[in-house]
Every structure is written in C-alpha cells, then in structure tokens.
C-alpha positions as CSV (number, residue, x, y, z in Angstrom):
1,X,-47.5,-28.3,53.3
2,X,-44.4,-27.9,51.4
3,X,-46.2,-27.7,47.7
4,X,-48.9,-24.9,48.1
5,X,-45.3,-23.1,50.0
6,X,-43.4,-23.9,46.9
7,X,-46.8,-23.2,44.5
8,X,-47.1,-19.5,46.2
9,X,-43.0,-19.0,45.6
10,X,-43.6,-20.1,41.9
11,X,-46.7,-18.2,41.4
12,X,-45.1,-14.7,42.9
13,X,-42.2,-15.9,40.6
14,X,-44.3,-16.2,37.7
15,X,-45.8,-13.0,38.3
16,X,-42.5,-10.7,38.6
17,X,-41.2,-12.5,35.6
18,X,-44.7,-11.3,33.5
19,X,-44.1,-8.4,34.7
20,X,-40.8,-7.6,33.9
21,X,-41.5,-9.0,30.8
22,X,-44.4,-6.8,30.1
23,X,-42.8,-3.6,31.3
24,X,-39.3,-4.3,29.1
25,X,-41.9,-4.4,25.8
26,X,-43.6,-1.2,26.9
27,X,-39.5,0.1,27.0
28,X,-38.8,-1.7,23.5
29,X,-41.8,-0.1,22.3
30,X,-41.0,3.5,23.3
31,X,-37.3,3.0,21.6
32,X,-38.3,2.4,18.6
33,X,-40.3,5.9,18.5
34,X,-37.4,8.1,19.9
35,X,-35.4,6.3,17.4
36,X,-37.4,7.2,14.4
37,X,-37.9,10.7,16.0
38,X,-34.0,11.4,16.2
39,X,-33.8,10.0,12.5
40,X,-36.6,12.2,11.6
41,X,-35.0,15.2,13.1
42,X,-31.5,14.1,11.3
43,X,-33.7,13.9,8.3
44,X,-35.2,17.4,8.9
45,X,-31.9,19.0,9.3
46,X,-29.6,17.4,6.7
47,X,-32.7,18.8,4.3
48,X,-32.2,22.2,5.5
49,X,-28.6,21.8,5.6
50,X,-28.9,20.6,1.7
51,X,-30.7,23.5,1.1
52,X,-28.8,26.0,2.3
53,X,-26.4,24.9,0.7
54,X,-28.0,25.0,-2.5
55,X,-28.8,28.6,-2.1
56,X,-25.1,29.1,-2.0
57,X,-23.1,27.1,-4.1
58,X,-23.4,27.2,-7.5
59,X,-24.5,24.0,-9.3
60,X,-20.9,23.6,-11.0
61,X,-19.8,23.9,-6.9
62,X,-22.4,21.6,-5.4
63,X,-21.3,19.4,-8.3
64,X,-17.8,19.2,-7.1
65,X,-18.8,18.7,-3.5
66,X,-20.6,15.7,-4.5
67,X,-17.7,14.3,-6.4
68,X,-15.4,14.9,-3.3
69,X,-18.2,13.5,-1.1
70,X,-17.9,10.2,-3.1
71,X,-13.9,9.6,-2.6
72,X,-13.8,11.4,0.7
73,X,-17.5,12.3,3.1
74,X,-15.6,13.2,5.6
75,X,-13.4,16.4,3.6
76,X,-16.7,17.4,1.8
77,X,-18.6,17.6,5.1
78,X,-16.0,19.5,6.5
79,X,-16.0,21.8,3.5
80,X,-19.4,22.3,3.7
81,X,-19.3,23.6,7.1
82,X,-16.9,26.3,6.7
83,X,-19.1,27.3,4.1
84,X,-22.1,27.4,5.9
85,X,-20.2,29.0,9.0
86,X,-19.1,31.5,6.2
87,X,-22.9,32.4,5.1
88,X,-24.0,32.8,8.3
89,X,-21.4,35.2,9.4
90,X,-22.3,37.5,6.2
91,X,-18.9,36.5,4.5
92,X,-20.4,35.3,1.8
93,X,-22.6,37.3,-0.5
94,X,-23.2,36.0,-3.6
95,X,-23.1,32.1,-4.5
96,X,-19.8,30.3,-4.6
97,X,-18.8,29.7,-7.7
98,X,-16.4,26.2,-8.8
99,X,-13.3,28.5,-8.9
100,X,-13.7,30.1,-5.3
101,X,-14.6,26.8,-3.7
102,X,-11.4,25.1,-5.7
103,X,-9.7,27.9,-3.8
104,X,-11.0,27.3,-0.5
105,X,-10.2,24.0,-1.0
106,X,-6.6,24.6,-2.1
107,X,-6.7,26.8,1.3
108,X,-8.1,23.8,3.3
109,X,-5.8,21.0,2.0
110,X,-2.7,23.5,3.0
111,X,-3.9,23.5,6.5
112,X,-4.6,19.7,6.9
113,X,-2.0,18.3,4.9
114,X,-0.4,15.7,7.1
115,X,3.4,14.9,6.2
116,X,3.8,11.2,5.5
117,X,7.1,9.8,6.3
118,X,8.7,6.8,4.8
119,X,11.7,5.6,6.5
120,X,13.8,2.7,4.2
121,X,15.9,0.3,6.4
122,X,17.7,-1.9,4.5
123,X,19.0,-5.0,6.0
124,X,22.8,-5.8,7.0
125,X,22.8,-9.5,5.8
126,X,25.7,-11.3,5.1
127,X,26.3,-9.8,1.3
128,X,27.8,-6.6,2.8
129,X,31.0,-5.9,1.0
C-alpha cells in the first residue's frame, strides 16, 4: 500500500519537475530574442547616431574623435553628445571643422579637469641630524 502511495508522490513529482523544466526553456527561449532585439535597437541607433554625426563633423573632426575614442571612449562619447545636443538646438550650422572641435575640446578639458594632488611624506628615521 505504501509503493503505489510513494509511486503517485513520485509521479506528481516527476510531472512538476517536467514542467518547470519545460516552462524555464520556453523563458530561456524568449531571452534570447529580447536580447537580440535590444542589441538590434542599440545597433539601429548608434548607426544613426554615427550618422548624424557625420553630417556634422568634418572628416578631419570625425578623424580626431576617433583618435580620442581609442585612448579615451568615454571623453569622445561625451564629446560627441554635446555636439549632437548642439545640432539639434540649431547651434550648429555648418559642419565642425578640426579647429572648432579642438576648441570645444580645449573648453571641455577646462571644465573637467580634476586637480591631482601629490602629497610627499618623508620618513623621520633615525638619520635626522
């Protein structure tokens, strides 16, 4: 009497665990497609972003970025917004040449420059005269 009891609790067992099982590979399969739709959508606007920007700068300018965006992605990126932000309040009209983007980035380094500090403390050892 005890094993078709202990056969039933295994079987119901059996059957949750297939279906968990079953539902978390429905989930895993539904990931994978929001994924690749955010990545698509990333894709889809750092191409417009790229383009806009290209309409804008000047090749000797986007050149320039590009160098910067090798030592430091995070400083080009940030340049790149404020010229964007700049187009698409009408303050730019014509396309930024090298000299007014080394400007703006004359302006920019200005404002973020961060002091660094080096304090030298030398040690009282038993030399002291």
């Amino acid at each position: 009497m005890a094993d078709p009891e202990l056969e039933a609790i295994r079987q119901r067992r059996m059957q949750e665990l297939m279906a968990r099982h079953g539902t978390g590979k429905q989930g895993n399969q539904q990931n994978p497609d929001q994924e690749r739709d955010q990545e698509d959508a990333k894709r889809e606007a750092d191409e417009r972003r790229q383009m806009m920007l290209s309409q804008i700068l000047s090749s000797q300018a986007r050149e320039r970025i590009a160098r910067i965006a090798l030592v430091k992605p995070e400083k080009a990126r940030g340049v790149e917004d404020v010229i964007l932000r700049a187009a698409q309040m009408g303050q730019i009209v014509e396309k930024v040449s090298e000299e007014r983007l080394i400007t703006l980035l004359e302006q920019i380094n200005s404002q973020t420059t961060k002091q660094t500090k080096v304090t030298i403390q030398r040690r009282r050892g038993v030399d002291d005269d």
